[in-house]
C-alpha positions in Angstrom: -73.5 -3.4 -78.1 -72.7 0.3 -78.1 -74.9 0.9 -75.2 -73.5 -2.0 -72.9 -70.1 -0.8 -74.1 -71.4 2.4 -72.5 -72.6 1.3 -69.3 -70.2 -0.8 -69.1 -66.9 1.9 -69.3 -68.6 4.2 -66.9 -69.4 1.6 -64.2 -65.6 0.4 -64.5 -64.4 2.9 -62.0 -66.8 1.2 -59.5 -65.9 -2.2 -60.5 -62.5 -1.6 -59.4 -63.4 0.1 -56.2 -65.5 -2.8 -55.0 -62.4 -5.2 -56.1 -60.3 -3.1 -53.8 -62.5 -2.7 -51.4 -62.7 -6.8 -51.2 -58.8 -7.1 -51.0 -58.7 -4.1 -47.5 -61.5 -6.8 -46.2 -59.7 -10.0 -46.5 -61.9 -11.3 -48.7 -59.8 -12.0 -51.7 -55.7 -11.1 -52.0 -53.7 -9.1 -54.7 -52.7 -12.0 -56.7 -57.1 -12.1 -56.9 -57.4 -8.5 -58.3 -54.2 -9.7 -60.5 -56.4 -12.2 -62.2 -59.5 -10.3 -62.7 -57.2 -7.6 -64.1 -56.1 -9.5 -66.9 -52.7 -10.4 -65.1 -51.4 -13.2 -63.1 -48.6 -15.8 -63.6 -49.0 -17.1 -67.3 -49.6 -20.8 -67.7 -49.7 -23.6 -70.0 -49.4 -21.9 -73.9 -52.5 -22.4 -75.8 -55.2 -24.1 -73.7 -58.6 -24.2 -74.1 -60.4 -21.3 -72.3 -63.3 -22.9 -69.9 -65.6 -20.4 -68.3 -68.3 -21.4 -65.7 -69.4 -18.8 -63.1 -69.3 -20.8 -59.6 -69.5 -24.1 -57.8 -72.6 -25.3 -59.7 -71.9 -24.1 -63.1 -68.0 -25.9 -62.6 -68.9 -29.0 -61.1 -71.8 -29.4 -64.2 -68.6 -28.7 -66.4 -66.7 -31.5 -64.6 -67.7 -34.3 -67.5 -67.5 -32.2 -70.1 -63.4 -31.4 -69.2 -62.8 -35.1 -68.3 -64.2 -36.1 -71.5 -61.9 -33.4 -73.1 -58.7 -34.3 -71.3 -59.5 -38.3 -71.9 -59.7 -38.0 -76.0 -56.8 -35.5 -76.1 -53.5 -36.4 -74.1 -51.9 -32.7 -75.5 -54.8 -30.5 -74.2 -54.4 -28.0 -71.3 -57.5 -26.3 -70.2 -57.3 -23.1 -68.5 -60.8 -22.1 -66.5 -62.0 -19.1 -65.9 -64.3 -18.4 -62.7 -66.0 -15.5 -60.8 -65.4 -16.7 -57.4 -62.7 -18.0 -55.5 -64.4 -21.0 -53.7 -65.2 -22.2 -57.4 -61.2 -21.7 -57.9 -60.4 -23.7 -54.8 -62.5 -26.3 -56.4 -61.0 -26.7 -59.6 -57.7 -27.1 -58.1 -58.9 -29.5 -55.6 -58.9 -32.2 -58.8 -55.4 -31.7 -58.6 -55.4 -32.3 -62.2 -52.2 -31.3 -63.7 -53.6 -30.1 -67.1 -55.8 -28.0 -65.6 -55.4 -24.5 -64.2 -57.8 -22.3 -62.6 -57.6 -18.4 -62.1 -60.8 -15.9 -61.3 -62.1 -14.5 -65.0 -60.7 -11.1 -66.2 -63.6 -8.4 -65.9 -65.5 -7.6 -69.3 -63.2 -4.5 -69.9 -61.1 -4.5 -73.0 -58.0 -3.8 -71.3 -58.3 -6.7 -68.6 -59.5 -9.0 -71.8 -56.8 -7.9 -74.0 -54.0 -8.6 -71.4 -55.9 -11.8 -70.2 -55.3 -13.1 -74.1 -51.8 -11.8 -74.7 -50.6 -13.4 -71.9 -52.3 -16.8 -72.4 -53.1 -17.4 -75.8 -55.9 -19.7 -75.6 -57.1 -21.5 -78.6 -60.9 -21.9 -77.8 -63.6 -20.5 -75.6 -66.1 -22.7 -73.9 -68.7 -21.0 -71.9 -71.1 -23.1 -69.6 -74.9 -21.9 -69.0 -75.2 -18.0 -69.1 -72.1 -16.3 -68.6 -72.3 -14.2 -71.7 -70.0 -11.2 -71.3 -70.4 -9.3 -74.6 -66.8 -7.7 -74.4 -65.7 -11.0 -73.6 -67.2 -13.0 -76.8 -66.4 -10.3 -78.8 -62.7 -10.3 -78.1 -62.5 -14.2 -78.6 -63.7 -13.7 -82.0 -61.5 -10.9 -82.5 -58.7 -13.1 -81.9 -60.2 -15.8 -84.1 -60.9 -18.4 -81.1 -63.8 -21.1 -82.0 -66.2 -20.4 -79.1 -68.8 -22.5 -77.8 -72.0 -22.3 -75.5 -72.7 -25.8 -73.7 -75.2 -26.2 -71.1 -76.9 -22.9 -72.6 -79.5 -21.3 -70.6 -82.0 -17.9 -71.8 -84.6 -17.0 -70.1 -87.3 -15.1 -72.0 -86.5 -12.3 -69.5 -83.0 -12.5 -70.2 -83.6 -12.9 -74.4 -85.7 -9.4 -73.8 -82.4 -7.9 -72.1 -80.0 -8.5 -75.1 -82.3 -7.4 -77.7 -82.6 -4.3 -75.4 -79.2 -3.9 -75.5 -78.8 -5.0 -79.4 -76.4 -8.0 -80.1 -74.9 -6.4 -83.4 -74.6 -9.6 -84.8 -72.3 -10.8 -81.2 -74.5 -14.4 -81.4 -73.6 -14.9 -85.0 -69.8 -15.1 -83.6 -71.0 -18.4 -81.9 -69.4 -21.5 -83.6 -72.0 -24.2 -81.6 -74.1 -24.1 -79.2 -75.9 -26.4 -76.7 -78.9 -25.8 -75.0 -80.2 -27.1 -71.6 -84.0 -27.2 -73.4 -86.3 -26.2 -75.9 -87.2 -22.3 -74.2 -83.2 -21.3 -73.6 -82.8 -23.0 -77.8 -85.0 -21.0 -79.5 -84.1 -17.7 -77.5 -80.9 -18.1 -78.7 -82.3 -18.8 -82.3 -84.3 -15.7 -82.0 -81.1 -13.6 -81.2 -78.9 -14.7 -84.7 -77.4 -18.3 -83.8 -77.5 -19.5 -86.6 -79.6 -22.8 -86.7 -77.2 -25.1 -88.5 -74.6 -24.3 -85.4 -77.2 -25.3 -83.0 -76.7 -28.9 -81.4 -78.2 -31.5 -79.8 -79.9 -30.1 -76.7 -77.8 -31.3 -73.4 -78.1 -30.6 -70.1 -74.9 -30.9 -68.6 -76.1 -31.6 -64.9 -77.3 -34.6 -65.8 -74.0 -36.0 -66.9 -71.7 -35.2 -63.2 -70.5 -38.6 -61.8 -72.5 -38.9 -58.5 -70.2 -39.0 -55.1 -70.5 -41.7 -52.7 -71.5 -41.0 -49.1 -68.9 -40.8 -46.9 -71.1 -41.5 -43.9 -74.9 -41.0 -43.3 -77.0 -39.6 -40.6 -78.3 -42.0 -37.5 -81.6 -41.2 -38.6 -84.8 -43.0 -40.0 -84.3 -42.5 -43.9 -88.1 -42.3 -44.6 -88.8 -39.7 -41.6 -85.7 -37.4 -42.8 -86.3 -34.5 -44.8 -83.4 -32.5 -46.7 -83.3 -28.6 -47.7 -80.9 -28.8 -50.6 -78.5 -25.6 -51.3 -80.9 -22.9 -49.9 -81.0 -19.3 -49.9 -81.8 -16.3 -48.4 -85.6 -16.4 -47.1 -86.2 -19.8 -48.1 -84.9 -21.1 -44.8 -87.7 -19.4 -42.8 -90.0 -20.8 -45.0 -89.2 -24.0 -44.7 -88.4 -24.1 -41.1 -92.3 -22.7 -40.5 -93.5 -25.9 -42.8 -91.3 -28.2 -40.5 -92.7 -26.6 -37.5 -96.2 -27.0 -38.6 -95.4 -30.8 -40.4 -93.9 -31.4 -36.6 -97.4 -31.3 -34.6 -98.7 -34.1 -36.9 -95.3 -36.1 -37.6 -93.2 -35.2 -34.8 -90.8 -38.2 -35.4 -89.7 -35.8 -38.7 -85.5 -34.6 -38.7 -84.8 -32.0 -40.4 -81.3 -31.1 -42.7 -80.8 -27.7 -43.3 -77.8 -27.4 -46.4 -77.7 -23.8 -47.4 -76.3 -22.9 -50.5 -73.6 -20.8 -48.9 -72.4 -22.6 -45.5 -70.7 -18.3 -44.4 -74.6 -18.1 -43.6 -74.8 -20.8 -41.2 -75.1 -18.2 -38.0 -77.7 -15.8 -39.7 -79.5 -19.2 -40.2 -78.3 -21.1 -36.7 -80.7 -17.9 -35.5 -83.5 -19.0 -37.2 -83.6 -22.5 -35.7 -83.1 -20.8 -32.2 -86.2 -18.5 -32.9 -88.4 -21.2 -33.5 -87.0 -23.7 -30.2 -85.8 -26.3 -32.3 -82.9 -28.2 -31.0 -80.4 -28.5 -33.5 -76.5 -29.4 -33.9 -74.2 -28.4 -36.4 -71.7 -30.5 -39.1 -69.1 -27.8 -39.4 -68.9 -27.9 -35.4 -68.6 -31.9 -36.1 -71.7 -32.5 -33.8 -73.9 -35.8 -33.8 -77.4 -35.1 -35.6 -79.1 -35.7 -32.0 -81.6 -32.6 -32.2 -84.6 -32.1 -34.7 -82.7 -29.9 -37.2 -79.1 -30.7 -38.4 -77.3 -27.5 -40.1 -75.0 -29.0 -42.5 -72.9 -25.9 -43.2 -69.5 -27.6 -44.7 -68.4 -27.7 -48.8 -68.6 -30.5 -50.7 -70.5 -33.1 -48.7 -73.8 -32.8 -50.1 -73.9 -36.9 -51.2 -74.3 -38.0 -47.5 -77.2 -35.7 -46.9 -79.1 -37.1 -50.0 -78.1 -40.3 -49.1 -79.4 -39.7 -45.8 -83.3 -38.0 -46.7 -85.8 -39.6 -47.7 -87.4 -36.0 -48.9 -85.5 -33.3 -50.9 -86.7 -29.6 -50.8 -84.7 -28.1 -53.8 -83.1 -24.6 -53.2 -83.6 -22.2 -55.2 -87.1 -22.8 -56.0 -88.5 -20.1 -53.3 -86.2 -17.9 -54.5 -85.7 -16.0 -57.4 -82.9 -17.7 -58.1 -84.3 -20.5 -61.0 -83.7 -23.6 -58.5 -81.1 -26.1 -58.7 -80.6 -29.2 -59.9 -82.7 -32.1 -59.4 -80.8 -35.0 -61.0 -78.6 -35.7 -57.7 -81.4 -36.3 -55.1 -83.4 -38.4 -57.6 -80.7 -40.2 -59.0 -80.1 -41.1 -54.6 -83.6 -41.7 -54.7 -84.9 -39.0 -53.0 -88.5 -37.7 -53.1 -88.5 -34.2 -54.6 -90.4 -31.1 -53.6 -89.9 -27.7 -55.1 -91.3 -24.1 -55.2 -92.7 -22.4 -58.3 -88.9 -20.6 -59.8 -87.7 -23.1 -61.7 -86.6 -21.4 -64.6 -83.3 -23.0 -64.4 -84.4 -26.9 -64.5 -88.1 -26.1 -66.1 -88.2 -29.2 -69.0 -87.0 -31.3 -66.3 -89.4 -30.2 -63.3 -92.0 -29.7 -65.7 -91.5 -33.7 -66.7 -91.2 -34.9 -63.2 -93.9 -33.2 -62.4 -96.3 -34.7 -64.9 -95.0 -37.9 -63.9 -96.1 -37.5 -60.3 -92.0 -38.0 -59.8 -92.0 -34.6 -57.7 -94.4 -32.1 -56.6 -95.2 -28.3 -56.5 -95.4 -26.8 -52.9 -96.7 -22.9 -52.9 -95.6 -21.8 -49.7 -94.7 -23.1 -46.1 -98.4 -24.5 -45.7 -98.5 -26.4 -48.6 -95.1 -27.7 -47.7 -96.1 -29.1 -44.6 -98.9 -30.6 -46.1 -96.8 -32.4 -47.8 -94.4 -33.1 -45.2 -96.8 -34.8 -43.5 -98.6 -37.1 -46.5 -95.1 -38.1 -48.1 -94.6 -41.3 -45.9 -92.2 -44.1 -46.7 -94.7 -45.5 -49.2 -95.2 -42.4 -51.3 -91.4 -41.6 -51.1 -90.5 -45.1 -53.0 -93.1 -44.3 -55.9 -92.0 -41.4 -55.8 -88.5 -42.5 -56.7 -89.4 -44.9 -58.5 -91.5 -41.9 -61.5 -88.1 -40.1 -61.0 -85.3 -42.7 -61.6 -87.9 -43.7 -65.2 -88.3 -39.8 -66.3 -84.5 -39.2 -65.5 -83.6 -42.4 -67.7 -86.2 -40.5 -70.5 -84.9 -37.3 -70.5 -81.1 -38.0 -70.9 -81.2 -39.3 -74.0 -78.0 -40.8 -75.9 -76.1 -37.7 -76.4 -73.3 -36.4 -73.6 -70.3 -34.8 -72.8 -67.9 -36.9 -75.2 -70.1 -35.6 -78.7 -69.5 -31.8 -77.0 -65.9 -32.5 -76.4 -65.7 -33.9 -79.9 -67.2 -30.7 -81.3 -64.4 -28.5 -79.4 -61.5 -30.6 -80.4 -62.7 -30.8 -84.6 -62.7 -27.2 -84.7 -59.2 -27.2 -83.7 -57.5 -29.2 -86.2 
């Protein structure tokens, strides 16, 4: 602790220039640097402090905070985020219990201010936002706090015991893992084992949305990159390329992670003489490739593939989740990082309910063999091993936890 505490103090003065930085740029406001100084317009006294990072980490909240609100008419939650697209979401809901600002930074004078103003009553973090300054303020200030959805890598379990916990896991009142490896990481670093729950993964609990509207497209020839990133979408649009000159009747949805990327990608289509249209420019899906760079309207494109690439997974960014497009049926491919979803991939894999692609070759291998056929059985080992893997435990035994340790 003493040597994050270190870093940490003399990389502050950069912090803040970058923050002002963002504000000259127009990419955040002053009442933004407000919040993640610790200030801002108070709200609601007393709330329950919900953390998540971003869109992902929010939206696999979402049950979790309905289930919360739903047994407990006098709660408020107040949620905490790092970016202000996942801010925009959480007021979309419209909820009026619920109020959303962008997280204090990890400094002790933006944390201090952040409490004094709100007085929150318990801290929920979701996944791996573990901010030492942050936990160890909460238990300062004698808040139960809770770790749902928990995820440790072993890289990231060698990290804190580089840095030294000094005894910050003890502070934990319960914790819930997303699977066995992120558990006993968190074991290993002092949680104790009797405040260890039931492993959950929280993705696996988010109410599906229903499509809007759906491509004019075969289902079985359609094939869907889901939330990609940076370099994956070369790779993928070589596999199409070379998929195309034995299947040429395959479409092609591009959905990148980030849709402000959409012209740094729009140039990748154009290098390889695709045709392609574009949702955001409310185009018909008329070409070979249709870039689906909008927010929130990822349940029409699973709705509309009959093949899911998962971002993420040619990345180095742990790969995302793989309960939607097999819950719409979709037959899932993925790339070797999965560190995020690795029980899960790791049992769909085995089940022959999604397959491992090494690069853009073997993807377009697959591309071609995955015909309508293979994409039902395929569906089919995915909908069973999603049914296994859930188990009977959700969102409503972790809100239950929060709310006991209130009264």
């Amino acid at each position: 602790m003493a040597l994050y505490r270190l870093l940490i103090a003399l990389l502050a003065p950069f912090m803040l220039a970058r923050l002002l930085w963002r504000v000259l740029r127009g990419h955040e406001d002053l009442a933004d640097l407000a919040e993640r100084l610790g200030g801002g317009a108070a709200g609601d006294e007393g709330p329950i402090w919900l953390h998540a990072a971003s869109n992902g980490e929010l939206a696999s909240a979402r049950p979790l905070i309905d289930a919360l609100l739903q047994a407990a008419p006098e709660v408020h939650l107040l949620i905490t985020v790092n970016t202000v697209t996942a801010k925009d979401l959480a007021q979309s809901w419209r909820e009026p219990r619920i109020e959303a600002r962008l997280a204090p930074l990890d400094l002790n004078f933006c944390l201090k201010r952040f409490v004094t103003r709100h007085s929150p009553r318990a801290l929920i973090v979701i996944e791996n936002e573990l901010w030492p300054n942050r936990l160890t303020m909460a238990a300062q200030a004698g808040l139960p706090v809770f770790i749902f959805g928990a995820r440790m890598s072993a890289q990231s379990a060698e990290r804190w015991r580089q840095f030294g916990t000094g005894g910050l896991m003890s502070n934990i009142t319960a914790l819930s893992a997303q699977d066995e490896t992120s558990e006993a990481g968190f074991a290993a670093l002092g949680v104790a084992r009797d405040r260890i729950l039931p492993r959950i993964n929280l993705k696996r609990s988010v109410s599906l949305a229903q499509p809007e509207t759906t491509l004019d497209w075969p289902r079985a020839e359609t094939v869907l990159a889901a939330s990609t990133h940076e370099g994956e979408e070369a790779l993928i649009l070589d596999a199409y390329c070379e998929a195309l000159a034995e299947r040429p009747t395959l479409r092609l949805i591009l959905a990148p992670r980030h849709p402000r990327r959409a012209a740094e990608i729009a140039d990748l289509i154009l290098q390889r003489d695709l045709d392609f249209t574009s949702r955001s420019l409310e185009q018909p899906a008329i070409g070979q490739v249709f870039l689906a760079d909008t927010m929130g309207e990822m349940a029409n494109w699973y709705a509309s593939a009959g093949i899911c690439i998962i971002g993420g997974t040619f990345a180095p960014k742990g790969g995302h989740t793989p309960f939607e497009p097999a819950r719409f049926g979709c037959a899932l491919l993925h790339g070797p990082d999965i560190g995020n979803f690795r029980e899960v991939f790791n049992a769909l894999d085995a089940a022959s309910a999604a397959r491992t692609v090494a690069d853009s070759s073997d993807l377009a291998a697959a591309l071609v063999t995955l015909d309508k056929d293979a994409q039902s059985r395929f569906a089919v080992a995915a909908a069973t091993t999603i049914e296994q893997l859930s188990g009977e435990t959700g969102p409503e035994f972790l809100a239950a936890q929060v709310l006991d340790a209130l009264h």
